[in-house]
N, C-alpha and C positions, 0 to 999 in steps of 0.2 A: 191681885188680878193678873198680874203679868207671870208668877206663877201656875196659875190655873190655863192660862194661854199655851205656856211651854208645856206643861204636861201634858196637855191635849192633843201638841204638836207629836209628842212622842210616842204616845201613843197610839194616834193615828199612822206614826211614820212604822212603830214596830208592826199593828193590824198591816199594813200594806206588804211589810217585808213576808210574813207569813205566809200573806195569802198568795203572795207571787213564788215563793220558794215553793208552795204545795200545790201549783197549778204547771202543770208542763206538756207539750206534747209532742204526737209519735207519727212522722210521715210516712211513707211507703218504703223508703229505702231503710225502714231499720224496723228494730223489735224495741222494746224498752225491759230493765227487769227492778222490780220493786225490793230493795234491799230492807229489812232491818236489822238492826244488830249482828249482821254479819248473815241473814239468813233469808235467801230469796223467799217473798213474800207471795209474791205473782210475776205473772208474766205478762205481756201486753203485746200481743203480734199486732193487733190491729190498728190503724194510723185512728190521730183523733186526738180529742183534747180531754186528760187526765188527773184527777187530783191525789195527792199522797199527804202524809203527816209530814208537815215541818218540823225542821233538828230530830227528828224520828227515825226517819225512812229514808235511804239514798240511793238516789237512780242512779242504773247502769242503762247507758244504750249499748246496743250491737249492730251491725249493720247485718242485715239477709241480702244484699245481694251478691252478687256472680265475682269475683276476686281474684284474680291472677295473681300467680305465686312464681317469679322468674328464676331459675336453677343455672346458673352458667360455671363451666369448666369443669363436670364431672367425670373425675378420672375412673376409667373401666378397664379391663381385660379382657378377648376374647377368648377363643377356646384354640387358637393359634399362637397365644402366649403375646402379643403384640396389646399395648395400652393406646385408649384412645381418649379425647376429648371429647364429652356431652354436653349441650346443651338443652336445657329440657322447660317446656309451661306448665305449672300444675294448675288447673281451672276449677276452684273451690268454692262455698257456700255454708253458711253456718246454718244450722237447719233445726240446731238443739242450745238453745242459747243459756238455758238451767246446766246441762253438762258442761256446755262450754267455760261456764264463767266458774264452774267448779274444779274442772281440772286445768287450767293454765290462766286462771283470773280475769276471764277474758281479754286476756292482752295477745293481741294478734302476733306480733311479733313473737312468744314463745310457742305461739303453736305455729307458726312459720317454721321456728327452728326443730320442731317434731316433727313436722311434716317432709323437712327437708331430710333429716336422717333417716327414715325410713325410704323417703326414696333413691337415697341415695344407693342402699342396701339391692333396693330393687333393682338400681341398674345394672349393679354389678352381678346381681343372680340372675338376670336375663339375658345381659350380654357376655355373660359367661359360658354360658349352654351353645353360643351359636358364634360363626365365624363373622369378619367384616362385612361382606357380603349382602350376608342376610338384612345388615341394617340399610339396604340400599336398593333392596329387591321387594317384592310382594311378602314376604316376609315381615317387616316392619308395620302395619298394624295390626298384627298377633301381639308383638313386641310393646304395644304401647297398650293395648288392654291387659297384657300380664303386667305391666306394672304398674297402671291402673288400680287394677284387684286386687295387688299389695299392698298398696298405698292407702287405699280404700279401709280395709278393715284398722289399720291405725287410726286414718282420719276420726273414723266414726266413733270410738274412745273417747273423744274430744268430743264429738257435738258437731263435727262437720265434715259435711260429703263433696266426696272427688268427685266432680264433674266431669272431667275428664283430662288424661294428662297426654303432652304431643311433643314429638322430638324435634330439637329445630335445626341442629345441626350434631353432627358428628365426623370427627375427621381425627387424623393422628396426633399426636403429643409430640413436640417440636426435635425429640431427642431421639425418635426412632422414623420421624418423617424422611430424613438424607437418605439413610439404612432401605426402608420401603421403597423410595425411588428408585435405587440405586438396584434393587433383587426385580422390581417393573420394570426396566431399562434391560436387567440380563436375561429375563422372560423372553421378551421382545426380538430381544437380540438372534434366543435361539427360535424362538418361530421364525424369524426371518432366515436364516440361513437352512432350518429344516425345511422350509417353503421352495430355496433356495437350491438344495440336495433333491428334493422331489422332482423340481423344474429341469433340473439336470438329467437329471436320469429318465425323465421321458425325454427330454434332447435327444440322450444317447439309444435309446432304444429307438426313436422316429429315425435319428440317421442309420443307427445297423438296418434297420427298417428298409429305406431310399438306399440305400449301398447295397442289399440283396437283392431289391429287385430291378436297381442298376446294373446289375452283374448279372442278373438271371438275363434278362435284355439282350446284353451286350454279349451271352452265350448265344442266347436264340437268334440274332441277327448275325455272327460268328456262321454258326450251322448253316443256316439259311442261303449266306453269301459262298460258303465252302459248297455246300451243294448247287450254287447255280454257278460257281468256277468252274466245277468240277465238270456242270454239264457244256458249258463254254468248253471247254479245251478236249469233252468227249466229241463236241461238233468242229473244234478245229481241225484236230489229229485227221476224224474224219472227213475233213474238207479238204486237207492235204495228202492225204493218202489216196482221194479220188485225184487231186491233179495230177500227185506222180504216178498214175498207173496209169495217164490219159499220154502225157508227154513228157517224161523224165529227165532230159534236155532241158527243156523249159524252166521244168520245175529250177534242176542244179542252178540254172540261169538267175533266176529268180530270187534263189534265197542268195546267191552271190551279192546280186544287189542290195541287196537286204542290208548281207554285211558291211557291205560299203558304206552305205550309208550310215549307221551305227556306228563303224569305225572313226571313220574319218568326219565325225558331226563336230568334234570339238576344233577350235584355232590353235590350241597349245599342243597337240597328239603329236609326237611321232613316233613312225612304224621301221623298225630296222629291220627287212628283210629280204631273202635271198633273191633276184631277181627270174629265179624260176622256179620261185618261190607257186604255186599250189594258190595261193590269195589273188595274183593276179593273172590264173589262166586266161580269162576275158578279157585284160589288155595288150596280149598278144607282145610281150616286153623284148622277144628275138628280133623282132623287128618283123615276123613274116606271121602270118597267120597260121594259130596250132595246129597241126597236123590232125585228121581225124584218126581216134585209134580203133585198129581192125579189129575184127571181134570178131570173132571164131561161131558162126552161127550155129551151133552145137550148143555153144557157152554160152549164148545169147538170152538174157530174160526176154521171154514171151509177152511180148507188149499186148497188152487186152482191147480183144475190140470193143468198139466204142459202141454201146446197148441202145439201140433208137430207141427204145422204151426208160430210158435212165434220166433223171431229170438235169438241165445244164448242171457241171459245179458252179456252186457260188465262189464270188471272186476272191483274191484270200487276202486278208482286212490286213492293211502297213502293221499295224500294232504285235503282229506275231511278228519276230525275228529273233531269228536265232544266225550263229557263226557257223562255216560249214565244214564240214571235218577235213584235217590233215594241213588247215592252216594256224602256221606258229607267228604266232604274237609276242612282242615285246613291247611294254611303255614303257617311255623314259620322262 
């Protein structure tokens, strides 16, 4: 009895193992695929509850959704001869899950590492054709649909589509980084000083600039001032030539004082001269007052009469002086 119990257990226990090995199922985040004997049977995209032969048939799942694929430290060249460092996302999707499990057993990780070689290819053929620049400018996504579209017809070999791939960083490789700063700094350097040479030389042409038309100025106001000296001293001469034809006594008189004055302005002067000496007719230095000298009215300048229609002279301004001839000077 206790025989027929245990068999019964086991039997029941193997029906249970069966029906639970051939009963499985498939949610939205994956595909399923029905193996036998090494040869996809079916395929099951659809989530749900599915049965298969037990010890027969062996399920593969795959996942269908969205996969990121992270590429970091991709060595490049540009077309300026200079390597850089890439970073890169590949955003992928299995979409052929019969391909896929046939050509890389659907083991993610070798189609990772196919994926990966082909893009790497890609970088270096995209970033080959174009300088630094370009990965940093509007240029750049051209640059990541071309390598996209590269990547892409590999993928699909596999059973699965590039969704789309994006650069995340790019920058120099640590051994030509010093090197690059160092040619940006001598760049710099010389825009600054051509900047520098520019600023200069409008300086220099702003001041020849202000220095001509300083000079032109300083002619024109030259001229200007020459022409109203000039007519200053046509109205002195004039002004004095009417006194001495008025009373030329006066006048001798007059510019005597003049000299005097001029001479003797300083405290330190002195005048070693004869005492009938010419300089001091007008202090009478004999002791008696100059004799008048006769003048032979024949010899006599003709003193002009004075034109009642002639307007007064104007009086003749201190600022004109002059020495008056035949007196000898000495300073000591």
């Amino acid at each position: 009895m206790n025989m027929f119990k245990t068999g019964g257990l086991i039997a029941l226990a193997a029906v249970v193992i069966l029906v639970y090995s051939s009963v499985f199922t498939v949610d939205e985040r994956e595909e399923a695929l029905v193996i036998r004997f090494g040869e996809i049977q079916r395929t099951i995209e659809r989530p749900g509850l599915y049965f298969k032969l037990p010890l027969l048939e062996e399920l593969r799942k795959v996942e269908n959704r969205i996969m990121f694929m992270q590429s970091t430290d991709k060595a490049v060249q540009v077309v300026d001869g200079r390597r850089y460092s890439v970073d890169a996302i590949t955003v992928v999707r299995i979409v052929d899950p019969q391909k896929y499990r046939e050509t890389v057993d659907a083991d993610i990780a070798l189609a990772r590492a196919r994926i990966e070689t082909r893009l790497d290819a890609a970088l270096r053929q995209t970033y080959g054709r174009r300088s630094f620049g370009a990965a940093l400018s509007e240029d750049r996504p051209n640059m990541m649909r071309e390598i996209r579209d590269q990547v892409r017809r590999e993928a699909e070999s596999l059973g699965i589509e590039i969704v789309d791939v994006r650069i995340r960083r790019t920058e120099l490789m640590p051994d030509v980084l010093q090197d690059t700063y160092a040619r940006m700094s001598a760049e710099r350097f010389a825009e600054a000083a051509e900047l520098r040479a520019i600023g200069q030389a409008q300086a220099t042409r702003i001041q020849a600039e202000a220095d001509r038309a300083a000079v032109e100025l300083l002619a024109t106001a030259q001229r200007e001032s020459e022409i109203v000296r000039g007519e200053g001293d046509a109205e002195r001469n004039r002004t004095f030539a009417d006194a001495f034809g008025r009373d030329a006594e006066f006048f001798n008189f007059y510019r005597s004082m003049q000299a005097y004055t001029k001479s003797l302005a300083g405290t330190e002067t002195t005048l070693v001269l004869s005492p009938d000496s010419e300089f001091f007719r007008h202090f009478g230095m004999q002791g008696t007052d100059p004799e008048p000298q006769q003048v032979d009215s024949e010899q006599a300048a003709p003193v002009p009469q004075a034109n009642p229609e002639a307007p007064e002279a104007p009086e003749v301004p201190q600022a004109a002086q002059t020495e008056p001839q035949g007196s000898s000077l000495q300073q000591q």
